[in-house]
C-alpha positions as CSV (number, residue, x, y, z in Angstrom):
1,X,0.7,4.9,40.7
2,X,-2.5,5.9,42.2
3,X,-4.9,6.1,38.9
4,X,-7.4,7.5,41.1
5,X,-5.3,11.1,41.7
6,X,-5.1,12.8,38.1
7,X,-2.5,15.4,39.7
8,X,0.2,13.0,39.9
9,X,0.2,12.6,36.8
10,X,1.2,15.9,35.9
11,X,4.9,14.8,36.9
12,X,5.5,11.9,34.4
13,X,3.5,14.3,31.7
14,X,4.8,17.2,31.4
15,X,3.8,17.8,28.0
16,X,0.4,16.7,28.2
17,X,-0.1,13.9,26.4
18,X,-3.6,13.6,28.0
19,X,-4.4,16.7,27.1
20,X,-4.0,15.6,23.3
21,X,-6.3,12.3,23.5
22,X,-8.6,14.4,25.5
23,X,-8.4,16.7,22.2
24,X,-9.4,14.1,19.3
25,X,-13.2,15.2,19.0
26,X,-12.1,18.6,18.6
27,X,-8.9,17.9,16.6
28,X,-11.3,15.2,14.2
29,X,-13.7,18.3,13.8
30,X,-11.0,20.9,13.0
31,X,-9.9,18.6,10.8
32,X,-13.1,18.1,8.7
33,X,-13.5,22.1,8.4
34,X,-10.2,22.9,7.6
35,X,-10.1,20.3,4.9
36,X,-13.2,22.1,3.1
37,X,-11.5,25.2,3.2
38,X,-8.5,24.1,1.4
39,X,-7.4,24.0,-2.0
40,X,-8.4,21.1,-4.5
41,X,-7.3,20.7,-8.3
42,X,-10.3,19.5,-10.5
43,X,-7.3,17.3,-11.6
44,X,-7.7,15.0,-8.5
45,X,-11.7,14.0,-8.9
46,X,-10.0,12.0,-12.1
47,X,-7.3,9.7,-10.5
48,X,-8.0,5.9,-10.7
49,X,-5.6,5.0,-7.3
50,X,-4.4,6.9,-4.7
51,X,-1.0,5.8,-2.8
52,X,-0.4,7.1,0.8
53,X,3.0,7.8,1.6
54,X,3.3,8.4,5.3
55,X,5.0,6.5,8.7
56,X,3.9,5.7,11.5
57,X,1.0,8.2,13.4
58,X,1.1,10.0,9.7
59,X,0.3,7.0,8.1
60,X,-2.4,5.3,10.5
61,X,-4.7,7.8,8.8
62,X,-4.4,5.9,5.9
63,X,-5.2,2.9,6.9
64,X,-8.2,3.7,8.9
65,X,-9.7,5.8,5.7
66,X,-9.1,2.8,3.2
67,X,-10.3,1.0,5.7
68,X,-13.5,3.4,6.0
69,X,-14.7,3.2,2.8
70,X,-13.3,0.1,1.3
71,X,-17.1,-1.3,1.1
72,X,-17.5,2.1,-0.8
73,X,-15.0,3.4,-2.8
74,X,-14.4,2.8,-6.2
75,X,-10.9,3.1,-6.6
76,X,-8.1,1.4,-4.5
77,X,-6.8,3.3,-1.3
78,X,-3.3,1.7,-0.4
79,X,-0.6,2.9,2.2
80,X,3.1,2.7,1.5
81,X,5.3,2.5,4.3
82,X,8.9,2.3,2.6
83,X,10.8,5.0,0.8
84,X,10.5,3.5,-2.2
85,X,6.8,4.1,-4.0
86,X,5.7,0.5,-6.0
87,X,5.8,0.5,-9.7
88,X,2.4,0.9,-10.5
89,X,2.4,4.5,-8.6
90,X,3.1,6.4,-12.0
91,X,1.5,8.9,-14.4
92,X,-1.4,11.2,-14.1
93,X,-4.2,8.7,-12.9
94,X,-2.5,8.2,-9.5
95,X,-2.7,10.2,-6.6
96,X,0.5,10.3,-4.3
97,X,-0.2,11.6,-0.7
98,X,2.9,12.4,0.9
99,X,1.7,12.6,5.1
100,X,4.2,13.4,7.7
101,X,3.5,15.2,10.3
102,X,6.7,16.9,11.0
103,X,7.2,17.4,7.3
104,X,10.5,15.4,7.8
105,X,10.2,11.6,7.9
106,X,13.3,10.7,5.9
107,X,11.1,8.0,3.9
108,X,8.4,10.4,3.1
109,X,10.6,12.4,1.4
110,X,12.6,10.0,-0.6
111,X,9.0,9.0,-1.8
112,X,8.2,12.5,-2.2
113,X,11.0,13.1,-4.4
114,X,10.5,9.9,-7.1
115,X,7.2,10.9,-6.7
116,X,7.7,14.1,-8.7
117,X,9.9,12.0,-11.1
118,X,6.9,9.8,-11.8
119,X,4.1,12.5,-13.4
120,X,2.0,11.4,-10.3
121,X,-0.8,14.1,-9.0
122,X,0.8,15.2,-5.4
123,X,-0.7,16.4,-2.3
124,X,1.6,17.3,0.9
125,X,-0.1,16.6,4.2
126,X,2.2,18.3,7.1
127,X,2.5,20.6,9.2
128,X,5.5,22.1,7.5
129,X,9.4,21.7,7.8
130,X,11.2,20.0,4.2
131,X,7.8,18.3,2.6
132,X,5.9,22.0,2.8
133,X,9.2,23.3,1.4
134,X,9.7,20.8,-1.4
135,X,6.0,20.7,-2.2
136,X,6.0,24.5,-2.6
137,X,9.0,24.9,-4.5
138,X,7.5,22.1,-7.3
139,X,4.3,23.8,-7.2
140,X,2.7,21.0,-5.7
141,X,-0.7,21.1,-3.4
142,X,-0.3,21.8,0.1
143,X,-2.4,20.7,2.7
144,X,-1.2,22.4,6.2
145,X,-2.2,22.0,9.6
146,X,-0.7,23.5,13.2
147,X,-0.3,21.3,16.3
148,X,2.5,21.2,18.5
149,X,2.9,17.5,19.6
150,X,4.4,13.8,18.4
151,X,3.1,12.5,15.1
152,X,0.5,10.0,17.4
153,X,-1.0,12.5,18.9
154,X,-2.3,14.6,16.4
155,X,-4.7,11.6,14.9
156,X,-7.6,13.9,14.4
157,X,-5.8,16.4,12.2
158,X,-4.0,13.5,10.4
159,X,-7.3,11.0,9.8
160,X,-9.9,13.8,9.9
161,X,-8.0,15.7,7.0
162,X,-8.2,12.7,4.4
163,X,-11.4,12.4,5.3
164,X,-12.5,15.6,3.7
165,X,-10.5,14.8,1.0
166,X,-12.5,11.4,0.7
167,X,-15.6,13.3,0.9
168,X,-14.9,16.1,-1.9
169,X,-13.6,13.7,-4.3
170,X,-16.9,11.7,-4.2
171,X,-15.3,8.5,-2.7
172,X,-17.9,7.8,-0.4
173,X,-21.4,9.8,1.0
174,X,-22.4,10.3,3.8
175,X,-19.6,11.3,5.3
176,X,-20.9,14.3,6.7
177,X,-23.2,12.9,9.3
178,X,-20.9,9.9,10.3
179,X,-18.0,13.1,11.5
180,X,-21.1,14.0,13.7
181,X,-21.7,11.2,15.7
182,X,-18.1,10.5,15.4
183,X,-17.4,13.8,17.1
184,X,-20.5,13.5,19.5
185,X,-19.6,9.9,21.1
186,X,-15.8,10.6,21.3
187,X,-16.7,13.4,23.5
188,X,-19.2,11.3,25.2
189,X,-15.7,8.8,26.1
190,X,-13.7,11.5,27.1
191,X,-16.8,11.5,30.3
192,X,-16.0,8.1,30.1
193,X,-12.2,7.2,30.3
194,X,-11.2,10.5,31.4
195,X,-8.6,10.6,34.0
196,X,-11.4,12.2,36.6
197,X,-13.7,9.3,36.7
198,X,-12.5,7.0,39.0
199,X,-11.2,3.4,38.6
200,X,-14.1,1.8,39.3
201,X,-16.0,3.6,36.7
202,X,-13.6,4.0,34.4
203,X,-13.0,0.7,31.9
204,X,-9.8,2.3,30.3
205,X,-7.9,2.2,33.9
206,X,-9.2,-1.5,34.5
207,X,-7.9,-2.6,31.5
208,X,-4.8,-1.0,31.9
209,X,-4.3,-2.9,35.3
210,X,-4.9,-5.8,32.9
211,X,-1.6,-5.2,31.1
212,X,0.8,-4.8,34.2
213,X,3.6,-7.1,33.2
214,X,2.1,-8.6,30.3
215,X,2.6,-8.4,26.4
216,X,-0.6,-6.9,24.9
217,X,-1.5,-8.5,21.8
218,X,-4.3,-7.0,19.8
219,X,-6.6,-8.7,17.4
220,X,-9.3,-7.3,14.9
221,X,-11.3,-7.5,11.2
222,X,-12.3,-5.1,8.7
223,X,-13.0,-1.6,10.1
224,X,-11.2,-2.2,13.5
225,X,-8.0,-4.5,11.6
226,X,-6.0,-0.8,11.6
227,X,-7.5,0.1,14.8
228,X,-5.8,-3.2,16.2
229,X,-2.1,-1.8,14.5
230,X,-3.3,2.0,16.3
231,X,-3.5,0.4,20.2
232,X,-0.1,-1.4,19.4
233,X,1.5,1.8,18.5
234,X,0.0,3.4,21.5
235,X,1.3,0.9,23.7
236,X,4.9,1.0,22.3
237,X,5.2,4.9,22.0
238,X,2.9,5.8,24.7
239,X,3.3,3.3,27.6
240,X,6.7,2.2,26.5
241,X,5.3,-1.2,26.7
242,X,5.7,-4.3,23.7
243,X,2.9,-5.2,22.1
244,X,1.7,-6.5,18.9
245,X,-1.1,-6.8,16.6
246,X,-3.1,-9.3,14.3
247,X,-6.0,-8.9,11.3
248,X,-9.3,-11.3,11.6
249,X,-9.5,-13.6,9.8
250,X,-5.9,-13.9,8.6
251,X,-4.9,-14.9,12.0
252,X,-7.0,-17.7,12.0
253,X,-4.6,-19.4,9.3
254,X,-0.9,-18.7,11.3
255,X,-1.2,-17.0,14.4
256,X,-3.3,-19.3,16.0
257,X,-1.1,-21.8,15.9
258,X,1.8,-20.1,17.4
259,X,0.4,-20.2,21.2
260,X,2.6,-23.4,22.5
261,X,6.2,-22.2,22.8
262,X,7.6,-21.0,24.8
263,X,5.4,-22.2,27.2
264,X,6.4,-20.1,30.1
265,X,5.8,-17.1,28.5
266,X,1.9,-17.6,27.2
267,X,0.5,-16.2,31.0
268,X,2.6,-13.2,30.3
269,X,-0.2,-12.3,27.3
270,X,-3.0,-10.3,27.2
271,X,-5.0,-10.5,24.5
272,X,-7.8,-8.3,23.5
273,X,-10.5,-8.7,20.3
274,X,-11.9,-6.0,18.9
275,X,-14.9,-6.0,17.7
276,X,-17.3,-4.1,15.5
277,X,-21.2,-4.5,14.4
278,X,-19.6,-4.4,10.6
279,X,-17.5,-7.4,11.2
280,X,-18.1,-10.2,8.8
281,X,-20.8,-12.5,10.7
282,X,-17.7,-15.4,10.1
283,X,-15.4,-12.8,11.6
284,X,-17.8,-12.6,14.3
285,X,-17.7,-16.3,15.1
286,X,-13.9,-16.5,14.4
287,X,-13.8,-13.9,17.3
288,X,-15.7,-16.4,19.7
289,X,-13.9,-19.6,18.7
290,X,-10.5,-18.1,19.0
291,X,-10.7,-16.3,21.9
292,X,-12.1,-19.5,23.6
293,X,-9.1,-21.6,22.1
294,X,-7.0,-19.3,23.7
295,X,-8.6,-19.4,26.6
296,X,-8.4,-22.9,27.0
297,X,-4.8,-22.6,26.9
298,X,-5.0,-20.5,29.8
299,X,-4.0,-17.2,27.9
300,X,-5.7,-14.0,29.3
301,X,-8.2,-12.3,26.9
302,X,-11.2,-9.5,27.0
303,X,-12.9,-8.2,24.8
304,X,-14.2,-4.2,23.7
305,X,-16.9,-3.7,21.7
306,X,-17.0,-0.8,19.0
307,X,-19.9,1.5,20.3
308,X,-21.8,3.9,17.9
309,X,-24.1,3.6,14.5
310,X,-21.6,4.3,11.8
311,X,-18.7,2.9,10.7
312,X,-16.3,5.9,11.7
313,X,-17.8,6.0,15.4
314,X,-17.5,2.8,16.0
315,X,-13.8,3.2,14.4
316,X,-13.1,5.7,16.8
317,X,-15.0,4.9,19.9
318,X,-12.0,1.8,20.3
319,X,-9.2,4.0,19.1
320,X,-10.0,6.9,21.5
321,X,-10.3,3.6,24.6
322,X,-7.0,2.0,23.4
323,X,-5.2,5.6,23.4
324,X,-6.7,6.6,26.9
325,X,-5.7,2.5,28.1
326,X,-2.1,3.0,27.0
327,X,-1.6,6.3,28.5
328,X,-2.7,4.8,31.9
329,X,-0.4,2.2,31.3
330,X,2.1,4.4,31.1
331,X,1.2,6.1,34.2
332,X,1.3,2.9,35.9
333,X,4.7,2.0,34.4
334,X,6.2,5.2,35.5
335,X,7.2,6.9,32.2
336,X,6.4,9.9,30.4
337,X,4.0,8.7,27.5
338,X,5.6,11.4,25.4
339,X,9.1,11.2,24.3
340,X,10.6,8.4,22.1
341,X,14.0,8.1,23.1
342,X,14.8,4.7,21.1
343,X,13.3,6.5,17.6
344,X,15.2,9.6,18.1
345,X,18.9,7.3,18.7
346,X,17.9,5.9,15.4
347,X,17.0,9.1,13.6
348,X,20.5,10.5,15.2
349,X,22.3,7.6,13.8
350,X,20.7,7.6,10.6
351,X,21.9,11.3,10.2
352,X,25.4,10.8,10.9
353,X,25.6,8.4,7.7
């Protein structure tokens, strides 16, 4: 595949998957509006912990908001990724968000529905289907949005929404102005990695040559830990590709260990560290050491640096370059970045019992 000729692309993306990442400025500010406009029970400005109940790209938002604001907010943020909600999750002082995209994901709604069994205060994040239904029927606060594409790809609606919510509950300031740059410098990247500036311009092709028959492996701390778990999804759903993901400094105390066997396999990495201005200064020299460890051992590494001023830009300066990096991947592997054939056989076979 010739990255340098965006019309053959066109063949292995028919539904425009490019189009989508292209879209996450305007999604992420769509997003921010919409969430103003919507409505919001006094009832929610009193809750001491909010649970987010959501899979996969509906619950990446999650992690990226908790991660956000953790320095800020005053009450605990935590994502749930099972269909069962932990014991604490009870009564009037919590705050169950119930994302999914689709409005379907099976485990969403089992939490959904002990949710309402619990006294919890509910919002529904979706775009509609069973969790809009459910939600409406219980009288329960909806929070709807329309896009036409997989759960991944619809990151700005899905992030961009809770951070509104973030903002008119009081759990951090400032928000405001760090959407702006957030929005500014994303579309500044779109000039950057889009699929019109050539190859030898364009870091997110480069780096996608880097991953041509290797095993990405994707390490980060505090703000970009979640953005590390985002460019492993990305290269599973979008490039088809396995890959994996670590958090800085927990690494540091297994995974760093685990680079010996099987030996023939440790060129077949590629390992990239993330890295933000808002790491942890010991994060920042746990990112040096390790990467020259592994380097040592002659596994292949790079690094990106978070660009930006604020938190959420530098946040989403390295999502938007893993999500443009993976699609190319997937251009260069010869797949359509879109569908998820595996997921749906499992969804299929999960129906029929």
């Amino acid at each position: 595949m010739n990255l340098d000729d965006p019309q053959s692309f066109r063949a292995l993306d028919p539904e425009d998957m490019l189009g989508y990442i292209t879209a996450l400025p305007d999604q992420l500010e769509a997003a921010w509006q919409r969430a103003h406009s919507l409505p919001l029970p006094e009832t929610f400005r009193h809750v001491r912990q909010i649970v987010l109940n959501g899979m996969g790209g509906s619950a990446i938002g999650g992690d990226l908001l908790a991660a956000l604001i953790a320095d800020r907010c005053p009450i605990p943020i935590l994502v749930n990724r099972d269909y069962v909600l932990p014991a604490f999750a009870a009564g009037p002082e919590t705050l169950v968000i119930a994302s999914s995209k689709s409005g379907g994901t099976e485990e969403t709604l089992y939490a959904f529905d002990q949710a309402l069994e619990r006294g919890v205060q509910l919002l529904a994040i979706a775009t509609g289907g069973a969790l809009i239904e459910r939600a409406r029927a219980a009288g329960v606060t909806c929070w709807d949005f329309t896009i036409a594409c997989q759960p991944r790809a619809a990151l700005g609606w899905s992030f961009g929404l809770l951070i509104g919510l973030a903002d008119r509950l009081g759990l951090a300031v400032g928000l405001d102005a760090e959407i702006e740059e957030a929005v500014e410098l994303l579309r500044q990247g779109n000039d950057t990695y889009g699929a019109d500036v050539p190859l030898a311009e364009n870091p997110a092709k480069r780096l996608a040559g880097q991953f041509c028959g290797r095993v990405g492996v994707f390490y980060g701390g505090g703000i970009l830990a979640p953005v590390a778990r985002r460019w492993k999804a990305q290269f599973n759903e979008n490039a088809k590709s396995w890959a994996e993901f670590d958090a800085l400094p927990e690494m540091n105390h297994n995974g760093t260990v685990g680079t010996e066997f099987p030996a023939a396999v440790m060129d077949k990495w590629m390992v990239i560290f993330l890295r933000s201005a808002y790491d942890h200064p010991r994060v920042h020299l746990r990112h040096d050491l390790t990467r020259r460890l592994l380097m040592t051992q002659g596994i292949n590494t790079d690094t990106v640096t978070a660009l930006g001023e604020t938190r959420l830009a530098q946040m989403l300066s390295v999502t938007q370059y893993g999500d443009y990096a993976s699609y190319y991947l997937a251009m260069m592997n010869g797949v359509d970045p879109t569908p998820v054939p595996q997921i749906d056989l499992l969804k299929e076979g999960l129906a029929t019992r």
